[in-house]
N, C-alpha and C positions, 0 to 999 in steps of 0.2 A: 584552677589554683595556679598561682605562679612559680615560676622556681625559685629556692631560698637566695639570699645572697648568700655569695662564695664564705665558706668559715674552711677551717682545720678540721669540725666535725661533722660539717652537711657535704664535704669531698672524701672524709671518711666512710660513712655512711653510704653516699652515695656507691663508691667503687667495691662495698662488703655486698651491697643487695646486688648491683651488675654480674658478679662472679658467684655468689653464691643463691638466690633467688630472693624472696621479700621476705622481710625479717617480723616474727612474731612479734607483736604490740609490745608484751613482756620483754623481749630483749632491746626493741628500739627505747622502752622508758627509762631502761637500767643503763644503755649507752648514754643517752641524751644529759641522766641524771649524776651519772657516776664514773665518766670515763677519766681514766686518771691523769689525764693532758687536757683532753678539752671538756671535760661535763662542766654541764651545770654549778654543783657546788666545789667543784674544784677550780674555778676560775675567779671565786667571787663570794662576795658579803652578801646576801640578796636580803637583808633584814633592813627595816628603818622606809622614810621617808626617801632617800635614794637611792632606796634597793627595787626589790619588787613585791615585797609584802611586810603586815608587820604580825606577832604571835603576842598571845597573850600578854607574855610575861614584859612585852617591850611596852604594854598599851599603861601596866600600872605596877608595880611594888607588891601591891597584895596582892597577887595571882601566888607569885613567890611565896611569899612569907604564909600564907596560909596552907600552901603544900607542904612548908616545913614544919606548921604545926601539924600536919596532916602524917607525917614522914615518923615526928616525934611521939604522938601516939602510937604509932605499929612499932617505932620499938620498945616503947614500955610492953603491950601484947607479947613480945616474943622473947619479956624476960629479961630486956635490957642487957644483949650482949654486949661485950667487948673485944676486940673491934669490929664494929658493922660496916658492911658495904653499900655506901649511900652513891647508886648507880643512876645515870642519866644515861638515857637514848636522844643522841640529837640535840647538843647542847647551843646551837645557836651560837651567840656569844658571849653565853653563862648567865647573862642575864637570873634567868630563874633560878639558876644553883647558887649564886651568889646570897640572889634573897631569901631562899633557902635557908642558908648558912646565918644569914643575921638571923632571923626568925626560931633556930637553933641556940640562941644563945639565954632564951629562956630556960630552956632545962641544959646546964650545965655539962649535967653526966651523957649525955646525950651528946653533943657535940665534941665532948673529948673522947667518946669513943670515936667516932667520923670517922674512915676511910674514903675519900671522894674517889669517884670512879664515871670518866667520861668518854662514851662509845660516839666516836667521831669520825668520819671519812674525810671530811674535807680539811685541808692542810692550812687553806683560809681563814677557815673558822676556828681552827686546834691553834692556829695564833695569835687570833683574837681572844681566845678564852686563856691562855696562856698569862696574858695582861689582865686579862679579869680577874686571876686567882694567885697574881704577883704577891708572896706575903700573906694568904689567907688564913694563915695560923691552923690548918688541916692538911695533912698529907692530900696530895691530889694527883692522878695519874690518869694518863689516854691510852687508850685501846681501838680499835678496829673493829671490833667483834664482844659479842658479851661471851665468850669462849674463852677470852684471854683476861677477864675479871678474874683474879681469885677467888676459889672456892672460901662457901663460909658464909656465915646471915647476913643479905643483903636485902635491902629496899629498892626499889627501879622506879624510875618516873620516868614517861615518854610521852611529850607535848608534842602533837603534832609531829610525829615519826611517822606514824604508821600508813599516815594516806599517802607518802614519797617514796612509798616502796611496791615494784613494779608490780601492773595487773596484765591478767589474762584478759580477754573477751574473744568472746565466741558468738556466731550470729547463726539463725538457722533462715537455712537456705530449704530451697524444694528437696533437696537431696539428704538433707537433714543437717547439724548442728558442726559447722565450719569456723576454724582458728581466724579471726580478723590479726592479718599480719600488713605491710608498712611495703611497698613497691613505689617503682618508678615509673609515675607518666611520662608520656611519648614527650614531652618539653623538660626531661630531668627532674620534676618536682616531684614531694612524695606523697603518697596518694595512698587510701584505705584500698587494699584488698581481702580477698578471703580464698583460705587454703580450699583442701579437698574436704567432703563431708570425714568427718573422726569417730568412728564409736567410741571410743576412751572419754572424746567431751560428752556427747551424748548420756555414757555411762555418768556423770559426775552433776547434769542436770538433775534435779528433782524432779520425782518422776509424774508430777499435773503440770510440768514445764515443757514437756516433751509434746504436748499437744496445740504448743503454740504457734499462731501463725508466724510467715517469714517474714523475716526483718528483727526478731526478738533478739535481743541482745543478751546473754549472760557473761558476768562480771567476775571474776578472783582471785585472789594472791594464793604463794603459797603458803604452805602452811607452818614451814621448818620456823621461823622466827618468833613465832609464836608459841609455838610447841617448845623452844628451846627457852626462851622465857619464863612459862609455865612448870618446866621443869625443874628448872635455878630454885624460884623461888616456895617450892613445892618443899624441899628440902630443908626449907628455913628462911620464911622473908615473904615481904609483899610488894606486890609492883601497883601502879598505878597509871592505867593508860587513856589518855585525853585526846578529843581526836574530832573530826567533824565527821558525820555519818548517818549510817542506819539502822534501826533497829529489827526493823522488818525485813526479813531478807526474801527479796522481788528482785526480777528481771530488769534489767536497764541497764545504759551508761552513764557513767559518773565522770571518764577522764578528763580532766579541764586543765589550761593550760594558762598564767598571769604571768606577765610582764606590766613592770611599772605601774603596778596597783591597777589591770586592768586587762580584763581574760582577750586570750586572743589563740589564734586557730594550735591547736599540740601540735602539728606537723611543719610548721611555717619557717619556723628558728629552732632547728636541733641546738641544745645546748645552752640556747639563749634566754629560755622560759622556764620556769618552774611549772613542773610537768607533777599531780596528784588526782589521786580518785576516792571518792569518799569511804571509811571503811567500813566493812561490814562487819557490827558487832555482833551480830546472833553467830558468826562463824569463829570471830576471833572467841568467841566464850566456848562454842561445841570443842574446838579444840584445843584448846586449856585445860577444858575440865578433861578431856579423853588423856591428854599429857600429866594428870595428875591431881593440879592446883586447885583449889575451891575457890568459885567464881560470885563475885559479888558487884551487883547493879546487872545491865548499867543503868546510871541517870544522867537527866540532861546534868549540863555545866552548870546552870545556873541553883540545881538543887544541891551541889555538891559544895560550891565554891560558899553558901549561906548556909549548911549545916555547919562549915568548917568554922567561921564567926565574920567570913570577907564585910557583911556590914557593921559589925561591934570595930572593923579595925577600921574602915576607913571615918568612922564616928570618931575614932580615936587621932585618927592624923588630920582629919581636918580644926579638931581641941588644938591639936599644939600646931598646925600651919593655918591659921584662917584666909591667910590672903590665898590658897590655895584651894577653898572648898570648892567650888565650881569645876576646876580641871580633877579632882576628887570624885566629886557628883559623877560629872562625865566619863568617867573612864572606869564608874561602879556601873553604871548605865550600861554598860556598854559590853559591859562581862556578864552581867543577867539578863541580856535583852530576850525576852521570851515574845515578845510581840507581835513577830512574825517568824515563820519556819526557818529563815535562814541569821534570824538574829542569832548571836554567837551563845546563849544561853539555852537555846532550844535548839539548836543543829551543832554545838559541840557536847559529845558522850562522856564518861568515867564510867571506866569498865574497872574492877579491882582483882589479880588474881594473888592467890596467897598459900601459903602450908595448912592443909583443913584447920591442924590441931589450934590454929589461932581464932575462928571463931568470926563474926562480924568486923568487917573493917572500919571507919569510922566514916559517914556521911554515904555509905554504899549499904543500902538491902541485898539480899540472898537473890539469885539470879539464875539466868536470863528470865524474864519473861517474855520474849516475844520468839518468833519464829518465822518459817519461810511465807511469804505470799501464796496464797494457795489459785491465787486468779491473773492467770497470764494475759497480760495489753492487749 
């Protein structure tokens, strides 16, 4: 592997591992992604055609609007407070909350209750959404953390959050079940190593995993962000979380790294790449439900986004736009692709978690059904 080019964060990097030793995966994905000078999203738009990827909500309109229908049943369910906290993780550039918000304007009482509430780190994007919600006729305010939300019935949507937040991996070795952490080759570049064997990871494998050969990879976040989610809306409210993933929770690596719509090595450009790992729903639900919340789905994308009416709406907008129905077509296509494993309708989830006393959520069954892999590689 070669050495990076010279940045602010691959000299950072570099002089933290020289002095202090090689840095656990988990902490180089949270530097690379979040450092508040040079990360990733703190440098930069990486959405659109000259960014490095694009998200649902940017590919069509009804992604949006049918999450807002999706948003506006759960609060008829929970009795139609006033005022509700309609909370986004990871707003992009509001894109999705906006349409949202139009899509809200079908039930009246519903949207004058609205308190918007957008959990955002990047200072790029908090001002680009800032212009998205110039005038949007609902209170809207930014946060840091879903900690500094006020207390009180809230909805959560998080599109694509959950796989940019940093993983573990562990590999076993002869010795048994060792931290894959981030060092430097003999030419300054950064390079996969692995710590000492740990029982604490060992302890935290499944126990038909522990008999796997070496080289097996296990994969995981933590758990707090989840748990603190499950808990918010435990209390009063429902979230809804959209994500690309698994459902079966088996041994392997996930971490993949894009630039300019096109994967390329994690370790190569600190800073420079969107750095994600697929996430694991069988764990984000075991901990949910253990945090409180009553766990609903998951299902693919594509079963969720046509229980909610995504084809009755784009029937509807190609009625009133026709010279439009093709890019219409296209971009319905494209949200339900089940035709292959990694079309976005069959490799993106909706996981729903909520306050028991609400009952089904809407386009989500009673859940998990799956669980761990019982057959290691």
């Amino acid at each position: 592997m070669t050495a990076p080019p010279p940045s602010p964060l691959a000299d950072l990097l570099r002089r933290t591992i020289a002095e202090a030793g090689p840095l656990p995966l988990t902490d180089w994905m949270a530097l690379c992604l979040g450092h508040p000078e040079h990360g990733y999203y703190a440098t930069r738009d990486p959405l659109g055609r000259a960014g490095d990827f694009v998200t649902a909500p940017e590919i069509s309109q009804m992604f949006g609007e049918v999450l807002g229908v999706w948003a506006a049943a759960v609060w008829q369910q929970m009795g139609a407070p006033s005022p509700v906290r309609l909370v986004e993780f990871g707003p992009g550039r509001g894109t999705m909350m906006a349409d949202m918000l139009r899509a809200a304007r079908v039930l009246p009482g519903f949207r004058d209750a609205l308190h918007v509430h957008l959990v955002e780190t990047s200072p790029v994007l908090a001002a680009r959404q800032r212009e998205t919600f110039a005038g949007a006729g609902v209170p809207v305010a930014w946060h840091r953390d879903l900690a500094e939300v006020p207390d009180g019935p809230a909805i959560v949507v998080a599109n694509e959050f959950f796989d940019a937040l940093p993983v573990h991996q562990a590999e076993k070795s002869r010795d048994g079940w060792c931290e894959r952490r981030i060092g430097l080759g003999p030419d300054g570049s950064f390079v996969l190593t692995l710590g000492p064997a740990d029982p604490d990871i060992a302890e935290r494998v499944p126990d038909f995993w522990r008999v796997a050969p070496s080289g097996t990879v296990f994969e995981w976040r933590d758990a707090g962000p989840v748990a603190a989610l499950a808990q918010r809306v435990a209390r009063g409210g429902g979230a809804l979380v959209i994500d690309y993933g698994h459902v079966d929770q088996g041994p392997g690596e996930t971490l993949q790294a894009v630039r300019g719509h096109a994967f390329t090595d994690p370790l190569a450009s600190p800073g420079e790449a969107d750095l994600t790992a697929h996430v694991d729903f069988f764990a984000l639900a075991t901990t949910a439900r253990a945090a409180g919340a009553a766990v609903h789905g998951p299902v693919g994308q594509a079963s969720l986004l046509k229980s909610l009416g995504i084809e009755a709406r784009a029937a509807a907008l190609k009625a009133k736009n026709p010279e439009r129905a093709a890019e219409i077509d296209a971009a319905l296509a494209r949200l339900l692709d089940t035709t292959t494993k990694t079309g976005m309708g069959a490799l993106f989830k909706a996981l729903g978690l909520a306050d028991p006393a609400l009952g089904p959520l809407p386009g989500l069954p009673a859940g998990p059904t799956t669980g761990p892999t019982e057959t290691a590689p």
